[in-house]
Steps between C-alpha positions, in 0.01 A plus 500: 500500500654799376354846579415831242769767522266769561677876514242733608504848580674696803254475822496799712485256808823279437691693711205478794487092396899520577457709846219230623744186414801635621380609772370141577830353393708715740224390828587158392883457421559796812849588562615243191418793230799755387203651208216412336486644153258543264656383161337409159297665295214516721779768663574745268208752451332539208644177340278221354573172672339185594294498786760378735657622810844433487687541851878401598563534864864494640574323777788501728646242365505139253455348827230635539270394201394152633312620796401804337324283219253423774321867446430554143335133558335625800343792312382257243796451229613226356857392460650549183846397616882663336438434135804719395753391805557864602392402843175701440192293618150575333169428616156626266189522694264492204182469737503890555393799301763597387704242484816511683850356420754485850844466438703459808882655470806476673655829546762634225312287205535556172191399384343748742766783401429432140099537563555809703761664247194399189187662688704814647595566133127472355380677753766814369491409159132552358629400146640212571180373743252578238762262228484240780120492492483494143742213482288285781218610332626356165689224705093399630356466190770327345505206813211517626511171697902470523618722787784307522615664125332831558719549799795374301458722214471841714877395649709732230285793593545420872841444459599834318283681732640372790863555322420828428377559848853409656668732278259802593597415861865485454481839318474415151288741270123370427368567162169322626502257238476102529466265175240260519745197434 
């Protein structure tokens, strides 16, 4: 049954919802975890998001992911399995409020290093968080019930954020502006 894309306002206590989880997380997997970060919207203050907790934790390494898969199921996830093949393992624990999306990385990941570089820049660029939530917001009302496509249509924007991001670290000047794509 598909679900409503539901963007709501930023929550004061998403960051406390992240400290509580990962904390958790880290008991559990023990001396598996190289970081847990807090990625998503539910991550960059201020920003309009659904109400999801998005983590990736980096483990030691690829090896590592099938007994580590135990603990997000442990603290009530379930799998989701590597739907892009970037050896990045989700689990969604939908039961809790908020919900809470694990993704379990192998170290140097790109998927991870792309979702770093995206929320690092929204968190310094207030323009371009505020276009994000507009286009989610937009993105929401215009799929309601097909996350699948709203998640596919916000990939431009993620894309030249995340491209613009790897230019500001490798010294390139930052106007601060991102098309919407």
């Amino acid at each position: 049954m598909a679900t409503l894309v539901k963007i709501v306002p930023y929550d004061l206590n998403w960051p406390r919802h992240f400290s509580t989880i990962s904390s958790e997380l880290r008991q559990l997997l023990g001396n598996k975890v190289v970081a847990i970060d807090h990625i998503g919207g539910t991550s960059v203050p201020g920003l309009s998001a659904k109400p999801l907790i998005d983590i990736d934790i980096t483990l030691n390494a690829l090896a590592d992911i099938p007994a580590a898969s135990a603990a997000p199921i442990e603290a009530g996830c379930d799998p989701r399995g590597n739907r892009y093949g970037d050896d990045v393992w989700a689990f969604l624990h939908s039961g809790s409020t908020p919900k809470q999306r694990v993704y379990l990385c192998p170290p140097d990941n790109e998927t991870h290093r792309r979702r770093l570089a995206f929320r690092d820049y929204l968190r310094n660029h207030k323009d371009v968080a505020e276009a994000y939530a507009h286009l989610k917001e937009r993105l929401a009302k215009q799929f309601p019930y097909d996350g699948d496509r709203y998640t596919a249509e916000k990939s431009s924007f993620i894309s030249n954020v995340v491209e613009r991001a790897r230019s500001v670290a490798n010294g390139a000047i930052d106007s601060g502006q991102v098309g919407e794509g």
